[in-house]
C-alpha positions as CSV (number, residue, x, y, z in Angstrom):
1,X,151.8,273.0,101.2
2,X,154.7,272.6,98.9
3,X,153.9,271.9,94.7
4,X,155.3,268.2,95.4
5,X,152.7,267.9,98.2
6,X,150.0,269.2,96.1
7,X,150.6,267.1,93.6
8,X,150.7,264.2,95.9
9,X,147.4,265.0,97.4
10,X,145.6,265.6,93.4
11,X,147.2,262.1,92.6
12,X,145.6,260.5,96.2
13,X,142.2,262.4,95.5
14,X,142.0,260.7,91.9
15,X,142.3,257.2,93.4
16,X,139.6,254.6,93.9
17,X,138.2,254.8,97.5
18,X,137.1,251.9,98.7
19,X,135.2,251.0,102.1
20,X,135.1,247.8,103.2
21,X,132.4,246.7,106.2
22,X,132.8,243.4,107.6
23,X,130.2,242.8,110.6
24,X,129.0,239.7,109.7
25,X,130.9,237.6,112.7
26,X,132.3,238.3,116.3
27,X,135.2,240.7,114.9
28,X,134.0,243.9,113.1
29,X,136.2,245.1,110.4
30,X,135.9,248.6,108.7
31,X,138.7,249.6,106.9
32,X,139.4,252.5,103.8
33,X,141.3,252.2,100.8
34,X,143.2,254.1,98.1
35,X,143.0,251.5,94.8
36,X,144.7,248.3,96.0
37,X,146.8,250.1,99.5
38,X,144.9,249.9,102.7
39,X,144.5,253.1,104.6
40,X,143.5,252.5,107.6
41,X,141.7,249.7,109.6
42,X,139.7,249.3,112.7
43,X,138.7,246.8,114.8
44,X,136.0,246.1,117.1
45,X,135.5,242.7,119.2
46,X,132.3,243.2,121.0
47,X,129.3,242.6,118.6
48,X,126.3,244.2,120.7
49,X,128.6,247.3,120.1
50,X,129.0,246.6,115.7
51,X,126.2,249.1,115.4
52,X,127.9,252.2,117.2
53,X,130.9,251.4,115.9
54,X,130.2,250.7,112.2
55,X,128.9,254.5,112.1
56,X,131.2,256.3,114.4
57,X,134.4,254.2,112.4
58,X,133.1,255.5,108.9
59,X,132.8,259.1,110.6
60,X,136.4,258.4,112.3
61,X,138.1,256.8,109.0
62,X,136.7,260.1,106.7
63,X,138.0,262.8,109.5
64,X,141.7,260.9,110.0
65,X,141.9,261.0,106.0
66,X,140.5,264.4,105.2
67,X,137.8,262.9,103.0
68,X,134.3,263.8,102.7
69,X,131.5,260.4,102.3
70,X,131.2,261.2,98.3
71,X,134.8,260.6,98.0
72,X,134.0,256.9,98.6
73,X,133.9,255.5,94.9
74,X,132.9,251.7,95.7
75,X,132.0,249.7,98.6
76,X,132.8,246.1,100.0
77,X,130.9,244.4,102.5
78,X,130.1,240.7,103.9
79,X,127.2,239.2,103.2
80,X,127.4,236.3,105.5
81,X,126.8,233.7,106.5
82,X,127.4,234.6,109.8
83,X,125.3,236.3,112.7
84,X,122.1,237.0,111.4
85,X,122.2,240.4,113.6
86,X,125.5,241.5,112.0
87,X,124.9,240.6,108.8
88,X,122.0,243.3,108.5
89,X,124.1,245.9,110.2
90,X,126.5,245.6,107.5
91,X,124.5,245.4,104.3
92,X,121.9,248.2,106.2
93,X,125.1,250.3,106.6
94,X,126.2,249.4,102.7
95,X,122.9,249.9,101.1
96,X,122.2,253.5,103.0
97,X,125.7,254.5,101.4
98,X,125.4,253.4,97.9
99,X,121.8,254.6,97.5
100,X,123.0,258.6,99.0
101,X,126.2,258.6,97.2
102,X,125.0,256.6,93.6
103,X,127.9,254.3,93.5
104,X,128.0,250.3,93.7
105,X,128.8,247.7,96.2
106,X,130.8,244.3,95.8
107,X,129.2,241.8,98.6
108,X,131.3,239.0,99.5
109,X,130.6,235.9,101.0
110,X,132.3,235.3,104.7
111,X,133.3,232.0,103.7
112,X,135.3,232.9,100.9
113,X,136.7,235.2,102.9
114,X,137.9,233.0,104.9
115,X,139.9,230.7,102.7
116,X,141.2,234.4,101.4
117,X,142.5,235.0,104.2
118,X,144.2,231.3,105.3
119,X,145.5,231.4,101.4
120,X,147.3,234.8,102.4
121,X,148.6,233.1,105.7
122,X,150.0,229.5,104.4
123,X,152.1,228.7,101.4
124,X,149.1,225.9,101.0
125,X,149.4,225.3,97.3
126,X,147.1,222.7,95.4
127,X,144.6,222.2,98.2
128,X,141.0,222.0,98.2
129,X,139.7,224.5,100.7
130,X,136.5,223.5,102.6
131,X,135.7,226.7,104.9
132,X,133.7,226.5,108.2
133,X,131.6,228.7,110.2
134,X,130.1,227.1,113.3
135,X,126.4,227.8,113.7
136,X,125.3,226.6,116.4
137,X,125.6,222.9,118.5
138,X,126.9,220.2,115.1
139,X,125.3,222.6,112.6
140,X,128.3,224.2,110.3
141,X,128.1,226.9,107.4
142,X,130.9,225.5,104.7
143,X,131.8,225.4,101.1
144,X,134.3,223.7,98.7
145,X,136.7,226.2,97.0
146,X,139.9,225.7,94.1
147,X,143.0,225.9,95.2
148,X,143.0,229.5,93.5
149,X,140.0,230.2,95.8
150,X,137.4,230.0,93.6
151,X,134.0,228.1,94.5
152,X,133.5,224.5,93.3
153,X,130.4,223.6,95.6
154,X,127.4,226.0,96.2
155,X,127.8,226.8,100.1
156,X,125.3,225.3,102.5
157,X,124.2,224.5,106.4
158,X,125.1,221.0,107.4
159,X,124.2,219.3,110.6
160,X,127.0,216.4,111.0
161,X,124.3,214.7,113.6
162,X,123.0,213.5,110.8
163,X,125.2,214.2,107.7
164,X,128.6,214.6,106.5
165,X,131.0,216.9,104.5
166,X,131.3,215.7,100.6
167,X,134.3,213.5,99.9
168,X,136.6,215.7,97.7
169,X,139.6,214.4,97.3
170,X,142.9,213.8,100.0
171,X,144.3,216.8,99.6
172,X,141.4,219.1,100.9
173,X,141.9,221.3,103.7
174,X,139.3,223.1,106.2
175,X,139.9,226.0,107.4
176,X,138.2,228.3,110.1
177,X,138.3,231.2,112.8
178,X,141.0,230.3,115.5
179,X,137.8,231.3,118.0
180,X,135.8,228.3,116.8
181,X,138.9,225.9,116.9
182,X,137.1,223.6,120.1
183,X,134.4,223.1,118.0
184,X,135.6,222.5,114.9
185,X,138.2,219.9,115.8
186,X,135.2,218.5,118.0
187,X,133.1,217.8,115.0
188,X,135.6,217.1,112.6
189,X,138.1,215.1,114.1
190,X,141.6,214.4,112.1
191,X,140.6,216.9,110.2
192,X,144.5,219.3,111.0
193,X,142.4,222.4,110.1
194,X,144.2,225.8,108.9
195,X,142.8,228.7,111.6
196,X,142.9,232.1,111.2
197,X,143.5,234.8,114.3
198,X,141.4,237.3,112.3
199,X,140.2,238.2,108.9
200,X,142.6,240.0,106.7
201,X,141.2,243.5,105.4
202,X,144.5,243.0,102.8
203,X,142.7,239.5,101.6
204,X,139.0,241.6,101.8
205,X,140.3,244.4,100.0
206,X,142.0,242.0,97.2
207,X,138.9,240.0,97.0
208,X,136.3,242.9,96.6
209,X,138.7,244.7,93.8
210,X,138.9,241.3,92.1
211,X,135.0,241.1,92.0
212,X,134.5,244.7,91.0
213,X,136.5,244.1,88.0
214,X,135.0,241.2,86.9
215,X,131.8,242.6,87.1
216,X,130.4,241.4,90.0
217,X,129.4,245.0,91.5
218,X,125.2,245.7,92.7
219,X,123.5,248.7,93.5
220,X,121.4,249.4,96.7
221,X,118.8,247.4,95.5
222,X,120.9,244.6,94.1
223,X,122.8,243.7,97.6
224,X,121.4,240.6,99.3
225,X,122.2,238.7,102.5
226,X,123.5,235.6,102.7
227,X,121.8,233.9,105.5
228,X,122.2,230.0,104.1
229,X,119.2,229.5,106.8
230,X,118.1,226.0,107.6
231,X,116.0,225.3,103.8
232,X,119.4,225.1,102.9
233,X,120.0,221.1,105.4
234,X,119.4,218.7,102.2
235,X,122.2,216.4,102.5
236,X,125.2,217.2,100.3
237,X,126.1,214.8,97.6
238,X,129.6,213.8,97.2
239,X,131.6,215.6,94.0
């Protein structure tokens, strides 16, 4: 190894490490990154296999990148709401590393994620985002977020049987997982919502940084789900 390469390598070893753990959904994301540059990302579309593959990946990412597990300075992971399965894989897999290795996790919230993501995708600009997550038959996971992508309404479980998304304003937008598409237009009809193929670990990786600096890291202890179970059905109230 030549003295440029060298000093590449003590310049990469001095960067934050980030590991980002999304297994909150369908799609499992793991992904490693050196401050604000992905490194590598993998995938896995089967979720009886999120498990296996959450802990092999880690392994996998740390061997391709010649780093050891207390090179890993912060963690990101989704906190759902999502599949209530996933959701504890992740923040299991989260909390095990942060408590061995002493250093803090950012959780985000799969919704915000979402309208992350759809913001990265569109050239949307003054929009009120409503994200959705189907649960299950007319039961949705949403929230209300800024055009910046900043939440303006606590997120909640609705059931459109018997209620309705709150009246914002003409100019919102819902936005959702191109997989839940049938459903969505189903229940919300006229409603021209933005899909997303797949979360963006670029969006994930921007949004856990953006928390982390802010403040907004936990410890072990500190990391909750969010399940947004069915307490949460009161009928939302218009802004």
């Amino acid at each position: 190894m030549n003295d440029h390469s060298k000093g590449n390598r003590k310049y990469f070893e001095k960067m934050r490490k980030t590991l980002l753990i999304h297994t909150a959904l369908g799609e499992a994301i793991i992904a490693l990154a050196s401050d604000d540059r992905l490194i590598e990302v993998l995938h896995n579309n089967n979720p009886k296999e999120h498990s296996s593959f959450l802990h092999k990946g880690i392994q996998q990412l740390l061997r391709n990148n010649n780093l050891k597990p207390g090179d890993i300075t912060l963690i990101g992971t989704t906190t759902g709401p999502g599949s209530y399965t996933g959701i504890r894989i992740g923040i299991a897999a989260a909390k095990g590393l942060s408590f061995a290795l002493g250093i803090p996790i950012v959780g985000c919230s799969m919704l915000e994620l979402i309208v992350r993501t759809a913001m990265e995708q569109t050239q949307f600009r003054e929009v009120f985002w409503v994200p959705v997550i189907h649960a299950r038959q007319q039961e949705f996971y949403y929230g209300i977020y800024s055009e910046r992508g900043e939440p303006i309404h606590p997120e909640g479980l609705i059931n459109l049987k018997e209620d309705r998304f709150p009246e914002i304003q003409e100019n919102q937008c819902f936005t959702g997982l191109r997989q839940e598409e049938a459903a969505l237009r189903k229940e919300v009809p006229g409603s021209d919502p933005v899909f997303v193929e797949s979360i963006s670990a670029q969006a994930f990786l921007q949004l856990v940084l953006h928390k982390y600096k802010s403040g907004k890291s936990v410890d072990a202890a500190g990391l909750l789900p969010n399940y947004l179970k069915e307490a949460f059905t009161t009928s939302p109230k218009s802004l």
